[in-house]
C-alpha positions as CSV (number, residue, x, y, z in Angstrom):
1,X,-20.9,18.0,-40.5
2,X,-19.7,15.1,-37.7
3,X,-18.0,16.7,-35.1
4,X,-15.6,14.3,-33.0
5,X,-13.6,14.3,-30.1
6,X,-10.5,12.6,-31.0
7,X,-8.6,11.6,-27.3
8,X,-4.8,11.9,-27.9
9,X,-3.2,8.9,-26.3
10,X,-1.7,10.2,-23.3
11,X,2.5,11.3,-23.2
12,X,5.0,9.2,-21.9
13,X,5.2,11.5,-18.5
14,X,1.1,10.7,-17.9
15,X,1.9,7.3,-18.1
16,X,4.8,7.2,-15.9
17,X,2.7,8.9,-13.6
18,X,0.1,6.8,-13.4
19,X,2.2,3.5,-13.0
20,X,4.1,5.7,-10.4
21,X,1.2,6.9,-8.6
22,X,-0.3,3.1,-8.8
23,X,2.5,1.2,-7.4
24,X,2.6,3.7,-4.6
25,X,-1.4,3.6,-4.1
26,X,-1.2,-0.1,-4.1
27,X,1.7,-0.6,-1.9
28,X,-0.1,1.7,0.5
29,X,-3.3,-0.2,0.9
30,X,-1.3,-3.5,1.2
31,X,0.8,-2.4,4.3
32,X,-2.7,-0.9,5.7
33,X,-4.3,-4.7,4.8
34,X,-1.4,-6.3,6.4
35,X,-1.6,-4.3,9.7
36,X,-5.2,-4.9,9.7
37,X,-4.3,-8.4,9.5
38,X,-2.0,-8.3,12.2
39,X,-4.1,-6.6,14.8
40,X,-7.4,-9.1,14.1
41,X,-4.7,-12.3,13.8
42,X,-4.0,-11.0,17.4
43,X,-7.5,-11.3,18.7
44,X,-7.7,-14.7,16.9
45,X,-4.7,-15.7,19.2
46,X,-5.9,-14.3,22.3
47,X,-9.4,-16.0,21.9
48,X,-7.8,-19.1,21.1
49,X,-6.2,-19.0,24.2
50,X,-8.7,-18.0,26.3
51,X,-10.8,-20.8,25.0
52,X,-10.2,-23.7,27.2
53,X,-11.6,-26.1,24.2
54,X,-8.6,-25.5,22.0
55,X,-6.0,-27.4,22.2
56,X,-2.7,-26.3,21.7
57,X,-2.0,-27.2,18.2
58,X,-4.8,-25.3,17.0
59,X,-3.5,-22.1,19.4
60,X,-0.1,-22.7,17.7
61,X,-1.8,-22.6,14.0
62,X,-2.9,-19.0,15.2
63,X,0.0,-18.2,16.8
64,X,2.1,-19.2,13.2
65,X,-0.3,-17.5,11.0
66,X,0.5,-14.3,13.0
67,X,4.4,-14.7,12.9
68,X,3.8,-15.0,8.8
69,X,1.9,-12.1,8.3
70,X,4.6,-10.0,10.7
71,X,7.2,-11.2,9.0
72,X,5.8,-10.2,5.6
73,X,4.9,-6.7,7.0
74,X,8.4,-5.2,7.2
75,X,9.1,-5.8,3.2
76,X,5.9,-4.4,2.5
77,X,6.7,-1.0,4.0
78,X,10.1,-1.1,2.4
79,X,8.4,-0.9,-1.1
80,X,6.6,1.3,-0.4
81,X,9.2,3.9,1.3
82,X,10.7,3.1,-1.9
83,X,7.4,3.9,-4.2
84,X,6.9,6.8,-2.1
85,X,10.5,8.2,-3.0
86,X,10.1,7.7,-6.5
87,X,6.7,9.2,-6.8
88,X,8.3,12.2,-5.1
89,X,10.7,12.3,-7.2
90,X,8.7,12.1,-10.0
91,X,6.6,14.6,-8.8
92,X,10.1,17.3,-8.3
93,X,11.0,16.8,-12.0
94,X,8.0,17.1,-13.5
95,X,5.3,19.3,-11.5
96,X,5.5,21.7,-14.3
97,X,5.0,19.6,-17.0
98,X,1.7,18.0,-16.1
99,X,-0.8,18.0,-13.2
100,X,0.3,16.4,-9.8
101,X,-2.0,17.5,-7.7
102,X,-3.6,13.9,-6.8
103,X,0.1,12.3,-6.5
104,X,1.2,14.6,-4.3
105,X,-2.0,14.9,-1.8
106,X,-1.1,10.4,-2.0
107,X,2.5,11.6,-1.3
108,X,1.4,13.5,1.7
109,X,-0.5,10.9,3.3
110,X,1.7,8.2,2.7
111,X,4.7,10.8,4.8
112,X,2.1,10.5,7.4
113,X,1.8,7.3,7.5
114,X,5.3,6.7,7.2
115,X,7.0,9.3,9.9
C-alpha cells in the first residue's frame, strides 16, 4: 500500500498569524533600512560639503534626498507601533490556541527597538 502525507491547509488563526507576524517583520526591517539610509545620506552630505568641487546645487541634491528619507521615517515607525500592537494582541488571544513562540521572540525585539 501508498502511504501519503496529506498537509491540512492551515486554520484561519495560522494564517492570521502569519500575515500578522509579516507585516510586523516587514515594517521592522523597513524602519531599520530607512535609518540606515539616514545615517549613510548623512555622510553623503558631509562629503559633499567638504568637497570643495561640488557646487552647491549638487550639496543641495544631497541635502533634499536626506530631508525625504526623514520625513518618510516617522510614518514608518508609526506602522509599525501599530503592527507591533496587533501582533501582541494577537499573540494575548490566542497563545493557547497555536504556537507563538517566533511572534512573540519578533514582539520582543521590536519593544526594544521601540522603547
Amino acid at each position: 500500500p501508498r502511504h501519503c502525507i496529506v498537509e491540512m491547509a492551515p486554520s484561519k488563526v495560522e494564517k492570521d498569524l502569519r500575515i500578522t507576524f509579516g507585516k510586523c517583520n516587514r515594517l521592522h526591517k523597513e524602519v531599520l533600512m530607512y535609518e540606515r539610509e539616514i545615517e549613510d545620506q548623512r555622510k553623503v552630505v558631509e562629503r559633499f560639503r567638504a568637497d570643495s568641487s561640488k557646487d552647491a546645487y549638487e550639496i543641495k541634491q544631497q541635502e533634499n534626498a536626506l530631508v525625504e528619507t526623514e520625513q518618510v521615517l516617522p510614518g514608518s515607525k508609526h506602522r509599525l507601533a501599530m503592527a507591533h500592537k496587533e501582533l501582541q494582541d494577537f499573540i494575548s488571544e490566542n497563545k493557547d490556541n497555536i504556537d507563538c513562540t517566533d511572534a512573540q521572540t519578533l514582539v520582543d525585539k521590536v519593544s526594544q527597538y521601540l522603547e
